[in-house]
C-alpha positions as MATLAB code, in Angstrom:
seq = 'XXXXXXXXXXXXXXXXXXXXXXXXXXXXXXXXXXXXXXXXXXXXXXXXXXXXXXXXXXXXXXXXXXXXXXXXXXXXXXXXXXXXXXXXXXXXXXXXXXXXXXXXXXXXXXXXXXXXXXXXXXXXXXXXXXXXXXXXXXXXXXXXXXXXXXXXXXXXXXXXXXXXXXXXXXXXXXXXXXXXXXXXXXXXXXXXXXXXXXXXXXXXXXXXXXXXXXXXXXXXXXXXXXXXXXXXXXXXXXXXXXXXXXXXXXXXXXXXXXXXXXXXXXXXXXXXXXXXXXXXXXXXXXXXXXXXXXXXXXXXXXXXXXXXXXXXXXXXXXXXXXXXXXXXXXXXXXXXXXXXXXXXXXXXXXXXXXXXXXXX';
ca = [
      75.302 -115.446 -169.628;
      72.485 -116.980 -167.404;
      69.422 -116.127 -167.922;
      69.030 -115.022 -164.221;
      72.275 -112.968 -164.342;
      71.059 -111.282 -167.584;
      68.015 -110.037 -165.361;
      70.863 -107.786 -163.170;
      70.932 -105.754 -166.497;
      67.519 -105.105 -167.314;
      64.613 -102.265 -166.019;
      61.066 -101.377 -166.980;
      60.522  -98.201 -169.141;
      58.467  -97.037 -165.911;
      61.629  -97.528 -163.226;
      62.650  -94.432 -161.616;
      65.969  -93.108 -162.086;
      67.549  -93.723 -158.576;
      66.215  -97.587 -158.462;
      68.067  -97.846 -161.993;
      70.829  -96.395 -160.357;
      70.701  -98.695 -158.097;
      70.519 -101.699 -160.445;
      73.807 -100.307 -162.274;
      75.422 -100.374 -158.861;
      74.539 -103.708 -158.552;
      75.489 -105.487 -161.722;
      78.950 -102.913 -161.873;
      79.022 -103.029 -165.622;
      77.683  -99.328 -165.780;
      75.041 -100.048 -167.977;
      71.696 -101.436 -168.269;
      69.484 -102.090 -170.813;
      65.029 -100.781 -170.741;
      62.307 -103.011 -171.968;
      58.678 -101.999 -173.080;
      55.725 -103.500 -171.449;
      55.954 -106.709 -173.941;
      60.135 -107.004 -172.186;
      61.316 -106.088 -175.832;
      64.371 -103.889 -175.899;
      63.745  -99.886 -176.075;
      66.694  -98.390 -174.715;
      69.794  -98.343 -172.483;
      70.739  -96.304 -169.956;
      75.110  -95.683 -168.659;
      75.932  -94.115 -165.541;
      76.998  -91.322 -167.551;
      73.651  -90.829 -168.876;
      71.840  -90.523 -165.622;
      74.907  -88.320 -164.033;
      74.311  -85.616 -166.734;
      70.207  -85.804 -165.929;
      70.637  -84.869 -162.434;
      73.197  -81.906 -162.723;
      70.902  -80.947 -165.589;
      67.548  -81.650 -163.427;
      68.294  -82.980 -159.703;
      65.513  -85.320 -160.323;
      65.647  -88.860 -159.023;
      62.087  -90.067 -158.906;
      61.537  -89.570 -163.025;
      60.577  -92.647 -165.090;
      64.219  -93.872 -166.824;
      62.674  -93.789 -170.413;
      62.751  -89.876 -170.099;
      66.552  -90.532 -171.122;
      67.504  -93.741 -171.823;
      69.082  -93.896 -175.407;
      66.489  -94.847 -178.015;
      69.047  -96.483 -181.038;
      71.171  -98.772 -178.313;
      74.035 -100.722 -180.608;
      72.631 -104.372 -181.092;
      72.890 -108.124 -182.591;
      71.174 -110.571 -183.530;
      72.366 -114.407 -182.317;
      73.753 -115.223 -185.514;
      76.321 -112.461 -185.266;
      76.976 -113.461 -181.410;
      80.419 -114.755 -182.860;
      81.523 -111.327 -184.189;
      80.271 -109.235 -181.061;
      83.890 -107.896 -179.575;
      84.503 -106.633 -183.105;
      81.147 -104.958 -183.007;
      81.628 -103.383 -179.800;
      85.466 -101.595 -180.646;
      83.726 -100.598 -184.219;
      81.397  -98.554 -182.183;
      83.366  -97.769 -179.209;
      80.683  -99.392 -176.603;
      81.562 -102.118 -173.619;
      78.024 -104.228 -174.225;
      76.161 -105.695 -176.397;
      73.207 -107.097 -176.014;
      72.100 -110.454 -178.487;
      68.322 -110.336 -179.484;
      65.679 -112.451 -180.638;
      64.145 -111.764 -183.500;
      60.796 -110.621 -181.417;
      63.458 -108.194 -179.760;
      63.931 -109.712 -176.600;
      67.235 -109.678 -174.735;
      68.709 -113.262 -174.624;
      72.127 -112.545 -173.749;
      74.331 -109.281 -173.008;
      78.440 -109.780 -173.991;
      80.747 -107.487 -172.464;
      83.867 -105.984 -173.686;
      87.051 -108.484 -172.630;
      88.893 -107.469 -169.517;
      91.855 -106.273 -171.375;
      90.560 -104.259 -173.744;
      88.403 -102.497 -171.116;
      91.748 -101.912 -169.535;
      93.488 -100.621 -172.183;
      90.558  -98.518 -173.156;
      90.948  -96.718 -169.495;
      94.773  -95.360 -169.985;
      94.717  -92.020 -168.477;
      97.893  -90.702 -169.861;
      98.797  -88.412 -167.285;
      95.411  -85.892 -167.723;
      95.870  -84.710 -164.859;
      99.687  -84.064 -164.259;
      99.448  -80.657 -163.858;
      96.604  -80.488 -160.769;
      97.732  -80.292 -157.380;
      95.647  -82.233 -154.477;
      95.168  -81.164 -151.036;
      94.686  -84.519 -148.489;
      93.017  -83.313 -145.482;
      95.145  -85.544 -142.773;
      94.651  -83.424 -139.014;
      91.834  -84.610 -138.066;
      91.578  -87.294 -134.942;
      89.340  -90.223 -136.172;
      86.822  -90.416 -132.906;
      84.838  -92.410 -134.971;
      87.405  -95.271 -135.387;
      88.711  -95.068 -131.545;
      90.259  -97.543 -130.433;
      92.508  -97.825 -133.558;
      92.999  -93.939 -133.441;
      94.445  -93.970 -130.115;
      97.484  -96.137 -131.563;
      98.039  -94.599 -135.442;
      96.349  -91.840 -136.890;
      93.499  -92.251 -139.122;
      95.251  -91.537 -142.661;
      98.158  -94.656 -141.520;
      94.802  -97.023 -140.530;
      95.481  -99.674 -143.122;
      92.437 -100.711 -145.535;
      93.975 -104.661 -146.686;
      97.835 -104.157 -145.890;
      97.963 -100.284 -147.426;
      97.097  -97.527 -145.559;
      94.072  -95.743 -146.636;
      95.923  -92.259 -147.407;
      98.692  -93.883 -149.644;
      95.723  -95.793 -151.058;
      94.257  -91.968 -152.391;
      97.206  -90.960 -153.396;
      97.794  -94.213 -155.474;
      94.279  -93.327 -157.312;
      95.255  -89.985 -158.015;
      98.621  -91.493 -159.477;
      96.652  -93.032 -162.142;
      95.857  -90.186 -163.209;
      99.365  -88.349 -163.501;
      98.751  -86.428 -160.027;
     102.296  -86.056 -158.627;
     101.737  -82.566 -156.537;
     100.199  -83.486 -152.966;
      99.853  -81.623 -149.804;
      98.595  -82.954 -146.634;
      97.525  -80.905 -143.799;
      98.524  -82.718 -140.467;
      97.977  -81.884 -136.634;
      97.387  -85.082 -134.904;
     100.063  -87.581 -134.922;
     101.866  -85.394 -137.718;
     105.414  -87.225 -137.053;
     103.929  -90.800 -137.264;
     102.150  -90.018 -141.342;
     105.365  -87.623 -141.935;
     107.690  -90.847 -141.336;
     105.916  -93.123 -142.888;
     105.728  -91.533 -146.486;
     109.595  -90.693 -145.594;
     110.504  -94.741 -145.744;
     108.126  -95.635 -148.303;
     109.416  -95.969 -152.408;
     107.322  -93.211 -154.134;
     106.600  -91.420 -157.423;
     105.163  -88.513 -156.186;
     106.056  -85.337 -154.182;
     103.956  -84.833 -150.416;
     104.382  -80.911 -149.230;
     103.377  -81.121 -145.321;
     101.064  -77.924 -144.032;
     101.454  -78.203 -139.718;
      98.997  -76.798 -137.908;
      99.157  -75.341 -134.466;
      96.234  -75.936 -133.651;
      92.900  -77.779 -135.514;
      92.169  -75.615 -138.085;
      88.694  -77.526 -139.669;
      88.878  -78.943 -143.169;
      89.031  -75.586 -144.524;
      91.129  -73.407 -142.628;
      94.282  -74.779 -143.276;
      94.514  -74.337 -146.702;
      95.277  -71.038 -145.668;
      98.758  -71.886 -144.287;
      99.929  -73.381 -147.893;
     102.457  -70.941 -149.667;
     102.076  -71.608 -152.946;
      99.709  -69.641 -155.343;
      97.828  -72.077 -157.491;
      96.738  -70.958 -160.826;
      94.134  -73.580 -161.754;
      91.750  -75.112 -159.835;
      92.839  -77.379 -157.019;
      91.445  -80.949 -155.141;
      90.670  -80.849 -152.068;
      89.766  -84.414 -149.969;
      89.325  -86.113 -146.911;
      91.526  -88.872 -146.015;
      89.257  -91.533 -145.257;
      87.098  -91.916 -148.460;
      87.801  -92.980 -151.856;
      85.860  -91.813 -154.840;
      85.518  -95.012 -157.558;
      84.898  -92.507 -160.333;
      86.636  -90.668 -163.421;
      88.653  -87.961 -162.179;
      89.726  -86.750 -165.243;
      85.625  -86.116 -166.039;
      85.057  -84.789 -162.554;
      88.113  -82.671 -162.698;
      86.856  -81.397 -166.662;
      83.409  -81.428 -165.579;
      84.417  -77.983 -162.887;
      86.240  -76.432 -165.601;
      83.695  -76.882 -168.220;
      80.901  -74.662 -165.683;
      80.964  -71.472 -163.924;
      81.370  -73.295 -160.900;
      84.128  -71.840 -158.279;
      83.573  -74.965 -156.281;
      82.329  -78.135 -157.398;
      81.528  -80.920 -154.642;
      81.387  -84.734 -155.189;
      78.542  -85.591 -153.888;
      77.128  -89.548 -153.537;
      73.711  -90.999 -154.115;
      72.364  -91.978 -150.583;
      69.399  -94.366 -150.045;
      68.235  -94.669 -146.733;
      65.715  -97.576 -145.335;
      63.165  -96.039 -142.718;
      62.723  -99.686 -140.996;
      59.603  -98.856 -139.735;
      55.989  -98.251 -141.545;
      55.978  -94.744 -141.696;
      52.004  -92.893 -141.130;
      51.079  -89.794 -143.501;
      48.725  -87.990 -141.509;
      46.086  -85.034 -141.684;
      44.153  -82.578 -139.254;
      42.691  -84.183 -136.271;
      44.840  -87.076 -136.376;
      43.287  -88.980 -139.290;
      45.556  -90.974 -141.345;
      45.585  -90.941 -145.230;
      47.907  -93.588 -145.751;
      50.676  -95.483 -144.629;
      53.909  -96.512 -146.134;
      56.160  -99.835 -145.436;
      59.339  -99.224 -144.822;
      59.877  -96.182 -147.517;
      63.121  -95.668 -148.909;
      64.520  -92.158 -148.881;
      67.416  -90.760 -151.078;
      69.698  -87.941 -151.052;
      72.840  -86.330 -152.086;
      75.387  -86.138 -149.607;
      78.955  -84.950 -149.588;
      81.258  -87.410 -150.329;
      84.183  -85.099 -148.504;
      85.664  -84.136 -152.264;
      85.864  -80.817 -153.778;
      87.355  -79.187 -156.836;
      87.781  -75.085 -155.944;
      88.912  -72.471 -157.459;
      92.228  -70.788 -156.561;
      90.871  -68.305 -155.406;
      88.824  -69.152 -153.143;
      91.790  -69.825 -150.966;
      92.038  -66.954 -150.400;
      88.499  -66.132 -148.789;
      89.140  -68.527 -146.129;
      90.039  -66.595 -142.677;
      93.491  -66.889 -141.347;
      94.010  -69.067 -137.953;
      89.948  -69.629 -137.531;
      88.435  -73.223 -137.328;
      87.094  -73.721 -140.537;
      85.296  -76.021 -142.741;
      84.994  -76.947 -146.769;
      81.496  -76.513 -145.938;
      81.584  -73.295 -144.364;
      83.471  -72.542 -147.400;
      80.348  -73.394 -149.855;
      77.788  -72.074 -147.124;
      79.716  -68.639 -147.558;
      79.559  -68.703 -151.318;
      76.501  -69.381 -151.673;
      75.436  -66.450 -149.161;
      77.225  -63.766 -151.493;
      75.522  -65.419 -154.897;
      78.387  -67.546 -156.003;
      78.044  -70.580 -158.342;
      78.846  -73.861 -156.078;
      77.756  -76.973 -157.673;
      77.817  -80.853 -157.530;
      79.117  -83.707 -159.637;
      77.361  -86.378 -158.754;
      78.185  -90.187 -157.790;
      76.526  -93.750 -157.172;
      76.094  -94.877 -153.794;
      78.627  -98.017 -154.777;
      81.354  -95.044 -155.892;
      81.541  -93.726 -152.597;
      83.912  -95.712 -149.991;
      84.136  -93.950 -146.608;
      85.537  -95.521 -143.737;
      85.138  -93.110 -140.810;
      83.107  -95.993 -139.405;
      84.290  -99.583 -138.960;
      81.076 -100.942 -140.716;
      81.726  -98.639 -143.534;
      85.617  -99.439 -143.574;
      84.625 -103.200 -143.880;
      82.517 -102.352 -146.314;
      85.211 -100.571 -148.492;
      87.955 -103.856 -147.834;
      84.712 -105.729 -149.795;
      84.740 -103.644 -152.382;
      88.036 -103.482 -152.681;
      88.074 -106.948 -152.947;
      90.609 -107.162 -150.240;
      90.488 -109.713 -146.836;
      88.692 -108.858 -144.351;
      90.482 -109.843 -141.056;
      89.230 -110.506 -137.531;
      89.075 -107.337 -135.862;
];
């Protein structure tokens, strides 16, 4: 690996968690690897690791060495020949090569096919049903919306509902339901003429019930905990460990929720009394958590939704919350979290999808 590439994996001791974050998003190898002040290797640091800091903590601005792993799996160059044995000994996808000072001079990755193989779901989740929230109109992507509805809009040459779906199929998910209102016939025919491995129950509303309230109209009483999503993202994670993750908590709702950095493009003034400055940031960068339009619930909680009323997922968690109930969030990189209710975002998802963008 180049020695500028090798730089895409590697933080200071002393970089906050959401820049690291950041740099994992960036290099999309899940991983990278801390140096002391002297840029000899410390620690590493997996997108696992700082998911389970912030549902333990919700802190983003801590220093990365407060849990980076402090015995990473190394080699030296002489056993740079033997490194994919190395890596399936110990069950790891990197390794990086060290000097004998204990600086990083090259990082090798686990080869394609046995990352693939090591990412066999084996049907985990055959038994979960998933709710596809389909009735909404799309304003956001009019003109395309006047012509198909926004689940049929394609994303590369597959529409971006079948596209969920698909994901979910990787995991054994055969058990869908997708609440329709606008355009219901158009999605309805479509899934009719396609070749499929999976079973789609339609809930029609009358009228538009929110994201919530029609979950209400579905007959069938669920005995686990259920999926509930939007129909214009897609979630680049580990269901399975989402899906395990609600079940392993007291949660009776779980939402997905993304990393969100936002760039104030302006230098932003932190005042006092009398209008006196005390200092002034360039161009700050703020981050949140924001609600990727996923959630695992309860069964339930299905039926604490109120019949025929406009009703939201997030009136749903507002409500629990009010009467003490455990809500809670799994959380997600910015880079795992593909939404395409806007055309700069859907663009954005056809890039990371690695799919053409055409002229629109």
């Amino acid at each position: 690996m180049i020695k500028e590439k090798i730089k895409n994996f590697l933080v200071s001791q002393e970089t906050a968690i959401v820049d690291t974050l950041q740099k994992i998003d960036e290099n999309g190898k899940g991983i990278v690897f801390v140096l002391d002040e002297k840029e000899r290797l410390i620690g590493a640091v997996t997108d696992g690791d700082i998911r389970r800091w912030l549902i333990k903590t919700g802190e983003l601005s801590a220093k990365i060495y407060h849990l980076m792993n402090l015995n990473p799996i190394t080699a030296y160059r002489k056993d740079k020949v033997n490194a994919q044995e190395v890596m399936d000994k110990y069950k790891i996808t990197a390794l990086p090569i060290l000097s004998t000072t204990g600086t990083v001079l090259d990082i090798v990755f686990l080869e394609k096919d046995e990352r693939k193989r090591k990412r066999v779901h084996h049907n985990c989740l055959k038994d979960v049903s998933v709710v596809i929230m389909a009735g909404g109109k799309g304003t956001r992507l009019y003109p395309y919306t006047k012509v198909l509805p926004k689940p049929l809009i394609p994303i590369g040459d597959i529409p971006i509902m079948e596209r969920i779906i698909d994901k979910f199929c990787e995991y054994g998910v055969a058990d869908f339901y997708a609440t329709l209102n606008y355009r219901k016939s158009m999605i309805k025919s479509y899934f009719a003429e396609i070749s499929k491995s999976y079973q789609i129950q339609y809930v029609e509303e009358d009228k538009p019930l929110g994201t919530g309230g029609s979950l209400h109209l579905i007959e069938k009483k669920f005995k686990k905990p259920i999926i509930v999503t939007n129909c214009d993202i897609l979630i680049n994670e580990d269901y399975e460990d989402i899906y395990h993750y609600h079940q392993s908590t007291e949660n009776v709702m779980t939402i997905v929720s993304a990393l969100k950095n936002v760039i104030v493009p302006y230098g932003v003034i932190n005042s006092k009394e009398n209008g006196g400055i005390i200092s002034m940031d360039e161009k700050p960068k703020l981050s949140y958590f924001v609600n990727t339009g996923m959630y695992i619930i309860n069964p339930e909680l299905i039926e604490e939704i109120p019949q025929n009323s406009f009703y939201h997922m997030t009136d749903l968690a507002n409500d629990l919350l009010e009467k003490g109930q455990q809500v809670g969030m799994y959380p997600i990189s910015e880079d795992s979290f593909l939404d395409m209710g806007e055309f700069e975002e859907m663009h954005r998802m056809e890039a990371k999808l690695n799919l053409k963008v055409d002229e629109r």
